[in-house]
N, C-alpha and C positions, 0 to 999 in steps of 0.2 A: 198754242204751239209752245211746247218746252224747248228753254235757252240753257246754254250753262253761264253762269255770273265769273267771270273771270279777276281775280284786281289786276288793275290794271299798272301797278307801280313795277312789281317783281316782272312782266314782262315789258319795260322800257329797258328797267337793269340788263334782263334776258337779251333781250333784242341789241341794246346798244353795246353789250358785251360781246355778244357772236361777232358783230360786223367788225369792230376792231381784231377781234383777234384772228379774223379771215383776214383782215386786211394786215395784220403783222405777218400772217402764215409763211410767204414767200420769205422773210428774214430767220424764218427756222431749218436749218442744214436735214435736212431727210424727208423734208415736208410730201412731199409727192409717195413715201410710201404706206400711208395710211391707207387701207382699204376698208372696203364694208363686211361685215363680217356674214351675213348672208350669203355676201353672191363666194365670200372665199370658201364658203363650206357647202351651199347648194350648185354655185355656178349661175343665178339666178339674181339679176339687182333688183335692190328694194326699192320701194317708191322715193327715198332719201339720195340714189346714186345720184351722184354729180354736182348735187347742192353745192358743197364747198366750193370745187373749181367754179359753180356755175357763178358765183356770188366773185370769186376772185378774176373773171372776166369782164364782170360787171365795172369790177374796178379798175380794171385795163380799158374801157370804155367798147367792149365788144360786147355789145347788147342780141347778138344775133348767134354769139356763141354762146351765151350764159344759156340761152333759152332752146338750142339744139341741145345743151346738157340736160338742164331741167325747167321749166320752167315755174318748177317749184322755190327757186334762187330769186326770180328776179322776185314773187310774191313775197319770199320774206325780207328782202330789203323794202321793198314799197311798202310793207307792213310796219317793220320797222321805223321808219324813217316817221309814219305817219303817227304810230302811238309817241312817238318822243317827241313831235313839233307840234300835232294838232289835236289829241285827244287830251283830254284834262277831266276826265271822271276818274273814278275813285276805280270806278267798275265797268266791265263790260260785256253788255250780252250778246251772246253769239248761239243759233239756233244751233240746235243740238243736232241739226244734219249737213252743215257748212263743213265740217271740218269730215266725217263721213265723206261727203261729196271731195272733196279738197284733194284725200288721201287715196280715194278712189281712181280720180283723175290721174293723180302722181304717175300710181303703180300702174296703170293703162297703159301710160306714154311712154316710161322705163320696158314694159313687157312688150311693147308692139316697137320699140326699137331693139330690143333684143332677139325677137323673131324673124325680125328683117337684117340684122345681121349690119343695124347703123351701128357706130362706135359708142358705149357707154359710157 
């Protein structure tokens, strides 16, 4: 089975840099009109819609709204959180169809809430 070897230093930085600056986001004046550039030009969200807000629910402690947004939010703080306190290799492998599968899921969940006509 082929992995990719990822270091694992560049994304604690990654990781521990997103969550702060989600969690600054509400102190920035226009925060709310960023959008995705996909759904503004197709009409159509990418497997990515709602991450942000989903992660800044998270930190409102509404674990039920993060993950009606995406449940892609809550997996990368759980991700996070877990490379910055408990992993300590250099490196990390990750099968080469996890992250396939991952992205797959994502855009599933975004596309079958958008055909349903749930809120993005």
């Amino acid at each position: 089975m082929q992995h990719l070897a990822l270091d694992a230093r560049p994304l604690r930085v990654a990781g521990v840099t997103s969550i702060a600056a989600i969690a600054a986001l509400p102190l920035v004046p226009g925060h709310d009109a960023v959008g995705c550039p996909l759904r503004a030009v197709t009409g159509v969200p990418c497997p990515f819609c709602g991450m942000t807000r989903g992660v800044g629910r998270l930190f409102d402690g509404d674990l039920g709204g993060a993950l009606s947004l995406n449940p892609g939010s809550v997996l990368l703080v759980l991700g996070a959180v877990a490379l910055f306190l408990f992993v300590r290799r250099a490196t990390i492998r990750v099968p080469t169809w996890a992250p396939i599968l991952v992205l797959a899921a994502m855009w599933s969940f975004q596309l079958t809430k958008f055909a349903t006509g749930r809120p993005l």
